[in-house]
N, CA, C and O atoms as a GROMACS GRO file, in nm:
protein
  280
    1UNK      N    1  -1.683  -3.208   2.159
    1UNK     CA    2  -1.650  -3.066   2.159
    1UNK      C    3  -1.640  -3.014   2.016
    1UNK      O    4  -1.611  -3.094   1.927
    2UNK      N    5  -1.661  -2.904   1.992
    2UNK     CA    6  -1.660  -2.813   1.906
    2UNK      C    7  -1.530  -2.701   1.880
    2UNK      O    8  -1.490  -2.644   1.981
    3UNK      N    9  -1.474  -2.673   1.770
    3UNK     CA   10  -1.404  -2.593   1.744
    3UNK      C   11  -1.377  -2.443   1.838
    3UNK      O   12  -1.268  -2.401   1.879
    4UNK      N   13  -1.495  -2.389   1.854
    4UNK     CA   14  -1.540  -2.299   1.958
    4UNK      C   15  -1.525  -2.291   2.085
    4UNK      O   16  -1.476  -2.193   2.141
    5UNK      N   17  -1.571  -2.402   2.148
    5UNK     CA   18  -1.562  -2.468   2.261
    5UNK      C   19  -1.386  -2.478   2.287
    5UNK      O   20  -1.334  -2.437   2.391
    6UNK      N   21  -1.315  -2.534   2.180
    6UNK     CA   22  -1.161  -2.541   2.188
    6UNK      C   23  -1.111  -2.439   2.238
    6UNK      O   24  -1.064  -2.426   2.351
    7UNK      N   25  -1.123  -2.334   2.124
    7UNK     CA   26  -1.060  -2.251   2.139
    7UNK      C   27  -1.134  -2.130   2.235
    7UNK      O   28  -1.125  -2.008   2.229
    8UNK      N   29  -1.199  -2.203   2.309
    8UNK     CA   30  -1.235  -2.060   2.437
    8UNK      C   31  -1.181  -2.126   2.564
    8UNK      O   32  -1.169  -2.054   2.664
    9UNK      N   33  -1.146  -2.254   2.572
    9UNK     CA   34  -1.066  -2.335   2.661
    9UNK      C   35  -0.946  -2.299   2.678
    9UNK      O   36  -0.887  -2.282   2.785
   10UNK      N   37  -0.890  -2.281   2.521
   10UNK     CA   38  -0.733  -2.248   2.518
   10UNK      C   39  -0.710  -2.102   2.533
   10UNK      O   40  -0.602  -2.050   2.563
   11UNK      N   41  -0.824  -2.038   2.510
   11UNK     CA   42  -0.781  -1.869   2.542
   11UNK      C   43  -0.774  -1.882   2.709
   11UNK      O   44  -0.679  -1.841   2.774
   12UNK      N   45  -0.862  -1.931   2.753
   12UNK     CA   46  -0.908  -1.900   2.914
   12UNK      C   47  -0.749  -1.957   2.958
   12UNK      O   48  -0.686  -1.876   3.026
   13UNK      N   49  -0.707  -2.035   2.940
   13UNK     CA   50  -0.608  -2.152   2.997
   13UNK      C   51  -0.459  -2.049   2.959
   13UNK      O   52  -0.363  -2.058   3.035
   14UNK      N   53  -0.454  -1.969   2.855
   14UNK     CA   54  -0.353  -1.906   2.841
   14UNK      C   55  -0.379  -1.756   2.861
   14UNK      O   56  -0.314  -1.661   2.817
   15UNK      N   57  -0.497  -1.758   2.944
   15UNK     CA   58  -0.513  -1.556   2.993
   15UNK      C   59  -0.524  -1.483   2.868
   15UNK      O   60  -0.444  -1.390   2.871
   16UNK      N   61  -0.597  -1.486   2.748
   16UNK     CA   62  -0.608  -1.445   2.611
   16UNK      C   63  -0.716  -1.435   2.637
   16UNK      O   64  -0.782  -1.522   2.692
   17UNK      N   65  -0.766  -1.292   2.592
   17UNK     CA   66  -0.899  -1.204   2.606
   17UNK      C   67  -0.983  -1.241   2.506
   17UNK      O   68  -0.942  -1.218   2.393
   18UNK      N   69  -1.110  -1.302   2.520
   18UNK     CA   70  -1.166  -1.326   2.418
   18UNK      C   71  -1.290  -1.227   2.404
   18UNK      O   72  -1.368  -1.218   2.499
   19UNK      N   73  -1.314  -1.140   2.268
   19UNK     CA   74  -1.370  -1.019   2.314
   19UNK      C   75  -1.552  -1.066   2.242
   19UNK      O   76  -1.580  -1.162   2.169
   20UNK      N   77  -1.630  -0.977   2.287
   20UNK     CA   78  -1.776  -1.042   2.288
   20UNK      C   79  -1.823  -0.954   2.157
   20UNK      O   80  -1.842  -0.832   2.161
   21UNK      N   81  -1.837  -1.032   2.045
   21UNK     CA   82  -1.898  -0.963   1.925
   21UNK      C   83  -1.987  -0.904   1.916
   21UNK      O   84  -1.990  -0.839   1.811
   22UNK      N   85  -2.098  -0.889   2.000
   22UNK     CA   86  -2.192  -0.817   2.023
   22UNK      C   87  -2.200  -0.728   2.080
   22UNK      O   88  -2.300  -0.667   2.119
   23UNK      N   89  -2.053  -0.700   2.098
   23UNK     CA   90  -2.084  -0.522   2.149
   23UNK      C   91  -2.071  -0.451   2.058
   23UNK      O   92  -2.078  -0.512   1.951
   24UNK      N   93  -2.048  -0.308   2.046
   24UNK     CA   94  -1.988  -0.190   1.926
   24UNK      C   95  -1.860  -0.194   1.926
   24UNK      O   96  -1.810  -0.212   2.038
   25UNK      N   97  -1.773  -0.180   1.821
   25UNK     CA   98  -1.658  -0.179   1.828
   25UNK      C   99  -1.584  -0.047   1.835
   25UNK      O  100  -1.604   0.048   1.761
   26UNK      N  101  -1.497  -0.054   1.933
   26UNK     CA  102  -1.433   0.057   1.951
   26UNK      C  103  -1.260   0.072   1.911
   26UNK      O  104  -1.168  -0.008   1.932
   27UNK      N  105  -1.260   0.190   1.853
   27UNK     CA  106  -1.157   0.188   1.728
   27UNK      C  107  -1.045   0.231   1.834
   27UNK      O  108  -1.087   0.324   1.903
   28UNK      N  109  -0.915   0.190   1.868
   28UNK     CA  110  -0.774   0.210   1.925
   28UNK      C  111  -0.775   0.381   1.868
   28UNK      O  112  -0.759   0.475   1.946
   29UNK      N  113  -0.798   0.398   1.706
   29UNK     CA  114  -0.711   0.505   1.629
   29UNK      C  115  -0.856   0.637   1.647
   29UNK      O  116  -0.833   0.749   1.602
   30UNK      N  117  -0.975   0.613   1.702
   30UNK     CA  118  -1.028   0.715   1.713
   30UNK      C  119  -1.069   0.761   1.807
   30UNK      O  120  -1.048   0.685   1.901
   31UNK      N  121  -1.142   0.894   1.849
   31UNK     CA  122  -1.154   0.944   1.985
   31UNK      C  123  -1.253   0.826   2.054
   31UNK      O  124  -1.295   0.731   1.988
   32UNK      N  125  -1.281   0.844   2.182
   32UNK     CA  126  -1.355   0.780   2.250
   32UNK      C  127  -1.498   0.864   2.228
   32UNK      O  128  -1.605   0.839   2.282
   33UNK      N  129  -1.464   0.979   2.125
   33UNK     CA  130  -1.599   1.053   2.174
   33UNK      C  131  -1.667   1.018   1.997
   33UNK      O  132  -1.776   1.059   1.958
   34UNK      N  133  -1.564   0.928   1.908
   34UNK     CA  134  -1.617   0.909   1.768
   34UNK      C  135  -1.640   0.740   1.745
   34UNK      O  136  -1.582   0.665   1.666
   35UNK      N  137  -1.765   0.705   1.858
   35UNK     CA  138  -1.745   0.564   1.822
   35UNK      C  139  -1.826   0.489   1.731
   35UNK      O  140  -1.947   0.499   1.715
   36UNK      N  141  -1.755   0.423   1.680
   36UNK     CA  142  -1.858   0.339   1.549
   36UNK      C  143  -1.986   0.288   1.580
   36UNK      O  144  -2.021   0.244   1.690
   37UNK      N  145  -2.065   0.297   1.462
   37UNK     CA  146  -2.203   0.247   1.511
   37UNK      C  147  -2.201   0.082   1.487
   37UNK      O  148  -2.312   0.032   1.470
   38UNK      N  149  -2.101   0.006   1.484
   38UNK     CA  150  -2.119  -0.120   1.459
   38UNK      C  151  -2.027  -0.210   1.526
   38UNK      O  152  -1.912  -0.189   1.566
   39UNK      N  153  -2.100  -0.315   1.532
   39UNK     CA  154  -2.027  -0.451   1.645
   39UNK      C  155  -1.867  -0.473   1.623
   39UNK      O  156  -1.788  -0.406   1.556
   40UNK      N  157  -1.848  -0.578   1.694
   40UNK     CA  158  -1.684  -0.596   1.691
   40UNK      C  159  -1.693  -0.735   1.544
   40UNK      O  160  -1.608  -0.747   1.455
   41UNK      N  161  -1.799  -0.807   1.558
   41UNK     CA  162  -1.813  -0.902   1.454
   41UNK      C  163  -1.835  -0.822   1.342
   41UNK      O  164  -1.833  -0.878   1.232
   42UNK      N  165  -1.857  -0.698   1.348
   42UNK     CA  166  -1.878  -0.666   1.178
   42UNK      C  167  -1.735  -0.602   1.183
   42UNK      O  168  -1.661  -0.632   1.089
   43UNK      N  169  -1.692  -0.525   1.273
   43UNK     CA  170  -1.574  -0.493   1.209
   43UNK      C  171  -1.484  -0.609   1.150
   43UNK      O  172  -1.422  -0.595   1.045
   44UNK      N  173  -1.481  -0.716   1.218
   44UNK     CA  174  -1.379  -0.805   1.170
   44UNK      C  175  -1.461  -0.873   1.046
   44UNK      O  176  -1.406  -0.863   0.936
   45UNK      N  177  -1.555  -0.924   1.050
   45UNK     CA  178  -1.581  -0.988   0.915
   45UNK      C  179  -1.578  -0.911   0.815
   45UNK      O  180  -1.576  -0.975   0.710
   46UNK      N  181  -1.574  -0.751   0.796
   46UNK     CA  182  -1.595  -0.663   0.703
   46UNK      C  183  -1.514  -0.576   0.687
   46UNK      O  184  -1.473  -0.554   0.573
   47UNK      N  185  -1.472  -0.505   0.787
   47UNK     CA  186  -1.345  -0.403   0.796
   47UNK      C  187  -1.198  -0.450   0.757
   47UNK      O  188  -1.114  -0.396   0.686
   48UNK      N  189  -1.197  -0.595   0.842
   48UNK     CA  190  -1.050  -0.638   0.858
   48UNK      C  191  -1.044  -0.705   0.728
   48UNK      O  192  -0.956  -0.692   0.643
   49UNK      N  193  -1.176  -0.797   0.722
   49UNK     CA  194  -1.173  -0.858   0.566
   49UNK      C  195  -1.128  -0.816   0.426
   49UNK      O  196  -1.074  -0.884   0.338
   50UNK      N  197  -1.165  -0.680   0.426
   50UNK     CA  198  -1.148  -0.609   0.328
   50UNK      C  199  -1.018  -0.530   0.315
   50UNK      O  200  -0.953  -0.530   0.210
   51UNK      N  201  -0.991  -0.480   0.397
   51UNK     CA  202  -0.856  -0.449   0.411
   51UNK      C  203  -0.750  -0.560   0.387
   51UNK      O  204  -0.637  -0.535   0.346
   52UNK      N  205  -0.800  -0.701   0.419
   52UNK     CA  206  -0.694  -0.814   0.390
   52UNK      C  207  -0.702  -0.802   0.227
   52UNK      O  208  -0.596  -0.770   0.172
   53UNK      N  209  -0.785  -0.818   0.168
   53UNK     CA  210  -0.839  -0.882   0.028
   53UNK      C  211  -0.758  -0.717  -0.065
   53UNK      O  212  -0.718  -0.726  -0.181
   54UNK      N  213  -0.748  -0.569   0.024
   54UNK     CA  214  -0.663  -0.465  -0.059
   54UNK      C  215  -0.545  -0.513  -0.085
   54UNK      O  216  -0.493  -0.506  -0.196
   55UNK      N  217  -0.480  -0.581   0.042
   55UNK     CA  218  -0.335  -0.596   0.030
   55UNK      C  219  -0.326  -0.728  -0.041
   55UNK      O  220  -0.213  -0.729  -0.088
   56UNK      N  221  -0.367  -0.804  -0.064
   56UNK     CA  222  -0.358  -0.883  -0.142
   56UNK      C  223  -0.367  -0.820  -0.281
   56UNK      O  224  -0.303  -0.844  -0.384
   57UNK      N  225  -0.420  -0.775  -0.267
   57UNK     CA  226  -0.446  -0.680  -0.443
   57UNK      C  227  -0.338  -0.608  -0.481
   57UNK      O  228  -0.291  -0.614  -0.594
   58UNK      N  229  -0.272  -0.502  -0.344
   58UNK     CA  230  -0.155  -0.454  -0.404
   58UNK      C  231  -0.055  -0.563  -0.433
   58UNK      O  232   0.040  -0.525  -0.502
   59UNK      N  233  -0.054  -0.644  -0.409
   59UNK     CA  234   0.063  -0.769  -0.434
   59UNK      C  235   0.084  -0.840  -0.526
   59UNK      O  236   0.191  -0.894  -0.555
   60UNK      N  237  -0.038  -0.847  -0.592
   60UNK     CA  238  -0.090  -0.901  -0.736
   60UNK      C  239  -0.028  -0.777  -0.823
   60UNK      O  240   0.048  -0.776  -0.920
   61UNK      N  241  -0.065  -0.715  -0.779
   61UNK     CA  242  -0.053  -0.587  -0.861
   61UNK      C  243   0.109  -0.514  -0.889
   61UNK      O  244   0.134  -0.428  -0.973
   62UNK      N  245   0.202  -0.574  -0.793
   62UNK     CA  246   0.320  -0.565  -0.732
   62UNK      C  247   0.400  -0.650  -0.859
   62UNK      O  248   0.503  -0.612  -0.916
   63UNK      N  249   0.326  -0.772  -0.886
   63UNK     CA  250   0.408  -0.879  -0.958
   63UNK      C  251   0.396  -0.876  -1.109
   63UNK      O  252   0.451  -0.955  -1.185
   64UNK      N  253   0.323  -0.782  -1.140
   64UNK     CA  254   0.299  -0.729  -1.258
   64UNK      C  255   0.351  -0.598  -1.307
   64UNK      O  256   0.317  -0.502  -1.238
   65UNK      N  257   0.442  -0.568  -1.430
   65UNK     CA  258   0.424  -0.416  -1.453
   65UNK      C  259   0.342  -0.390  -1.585
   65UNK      O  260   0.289  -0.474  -1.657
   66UNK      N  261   0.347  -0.251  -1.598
   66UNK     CA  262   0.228  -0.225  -1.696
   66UNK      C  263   0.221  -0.321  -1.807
   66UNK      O  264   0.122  -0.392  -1.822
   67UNK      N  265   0.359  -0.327  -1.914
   67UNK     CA  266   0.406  -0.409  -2.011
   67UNK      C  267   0.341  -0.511  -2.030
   67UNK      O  268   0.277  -0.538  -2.132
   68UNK      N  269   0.356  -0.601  -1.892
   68UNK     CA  270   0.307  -0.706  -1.891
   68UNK      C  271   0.200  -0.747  -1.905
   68UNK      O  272   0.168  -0.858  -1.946
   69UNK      N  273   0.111  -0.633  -1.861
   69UNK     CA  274  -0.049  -0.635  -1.849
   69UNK      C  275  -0.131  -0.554  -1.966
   69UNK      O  276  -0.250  -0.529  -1.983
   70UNK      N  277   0.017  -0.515  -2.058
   70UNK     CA  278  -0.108  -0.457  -2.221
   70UNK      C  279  -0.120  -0.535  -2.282
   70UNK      O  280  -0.189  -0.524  -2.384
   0.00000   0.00000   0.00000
């Protein structure tokens, strides 16, 4: 077995929705009538990604003040 294979065993086995990347992704925060032109795999490899890698930035950025950084 495969990693994949695991974990679609353990979703099924605990009723956890496993959602199909190849559809369009549809946003919770926008109308139903404004839907994105792109998959659920791009939102997460790209949308969510990037948004992780901001907040990481403000945090870096958090542990520093100006002083420190002239």
């Amino acid at each position: 077995m495969n990693i994949a294979t695991d974990i679609s065993i353990f979703c099924t086995k605990h009723e956890i929705l496993i959602p199909n990347f190849e559809e369009l992704y549809v946003s919770s925060l926008r109308s139903r009538e404004k839907l994105a032109h792109y998959t659920v795999l791009h939102h997460y490899r790209v949308e969510v990604f990037c948004n992780i890698i901001d907040l990481q930035l403000q945090e870096l950025n958090d542990c520093f003040n100006e002083v420190a950084t002239d």
